[in-house]
N, C-alpha and C positions, 0 to 999 in steps of 0.2 A: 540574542546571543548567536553568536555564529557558530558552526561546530563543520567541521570537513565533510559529513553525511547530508546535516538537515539542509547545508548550501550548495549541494551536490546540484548538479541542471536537472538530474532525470529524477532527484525525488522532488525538487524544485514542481518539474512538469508535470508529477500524478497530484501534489497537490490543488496545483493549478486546475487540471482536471479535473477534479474532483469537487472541488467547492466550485466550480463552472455548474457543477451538475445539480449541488446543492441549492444555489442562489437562482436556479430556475424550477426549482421545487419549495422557493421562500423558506428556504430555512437558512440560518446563518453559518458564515467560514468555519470551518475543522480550523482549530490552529495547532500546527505543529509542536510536538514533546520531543525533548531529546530521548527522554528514557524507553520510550515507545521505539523513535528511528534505531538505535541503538540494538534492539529486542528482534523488531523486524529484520533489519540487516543481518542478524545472527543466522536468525532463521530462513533468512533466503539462500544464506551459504550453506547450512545447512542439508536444506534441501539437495542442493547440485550435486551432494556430494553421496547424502546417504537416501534421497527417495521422495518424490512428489507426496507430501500429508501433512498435517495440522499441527501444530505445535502443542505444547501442555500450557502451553499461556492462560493466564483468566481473562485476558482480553479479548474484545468481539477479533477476529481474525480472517482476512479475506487472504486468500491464497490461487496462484494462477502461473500458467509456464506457457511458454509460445509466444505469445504477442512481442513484436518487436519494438513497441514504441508504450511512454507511458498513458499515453491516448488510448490507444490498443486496447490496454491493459484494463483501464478505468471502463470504456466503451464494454467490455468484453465482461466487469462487474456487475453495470450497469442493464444487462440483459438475462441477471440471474437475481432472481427476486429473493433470494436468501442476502446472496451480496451485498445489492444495493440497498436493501434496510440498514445492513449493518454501518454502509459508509453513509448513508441520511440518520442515520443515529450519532452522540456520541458530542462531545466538545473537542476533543483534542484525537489526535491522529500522529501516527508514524509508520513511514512506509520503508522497507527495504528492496534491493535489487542484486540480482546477482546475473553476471550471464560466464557460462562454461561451456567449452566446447559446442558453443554456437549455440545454444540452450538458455532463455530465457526464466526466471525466478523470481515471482513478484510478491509482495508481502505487504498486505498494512492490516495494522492492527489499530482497531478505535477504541477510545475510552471516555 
């Protein structure tokens, strides 16, 4: 199903990213949730608006601001061992993005 988010390029790209990182750790694809992207994107606008922090979600939750690309981003999980278990765990995934006032807001939550 296609939805305006999950076909988005840049959450296209942290997917991509991301199961890049997974399939060289033998584990298999994240596959993309609407209800997940949908959640994360909240909480990425969120953020911009009201403060870099965590959501009340009960989903595992990686969160990140700065990086300008979804490489970046993933790269930048990837060197934080609480992170990267989170996105090497999980079946399904959804990531959000937001960028304000040249301020980047990155969000994926695994389940």
């Amino acid at each position: 199903m296609l939805h305006w988010l999950t076909d988005h390029a840049v959450i296209q790209r942290m997917l991509t990213a991301t199961n890049r990182q997974r399939t060289r750790n033998g584990l298999p694809r994240l596959r993309m949730d609407l209800k997940l992207c949908l959640a994360a994107q909240k909480h990425a606008v969120w953020m911009s608006r009201w403060g870099f922090q965590h959501s009340s979600y009960t989903w595992d939750e990686c969160i990140h601001s700065g990086p300008k690309t979804p490489e970046a981003c993933v790269s930048g999980w990837m060197w934080s061992p609480p992170h990267r278990s989170i996105l090497m765990s999980g079946q399904r995934v959804g990531f959000g993005y937001w960028l304000e006032r040249g301020q980047t807001y990155w969000v994926a939550l695994v389940d």
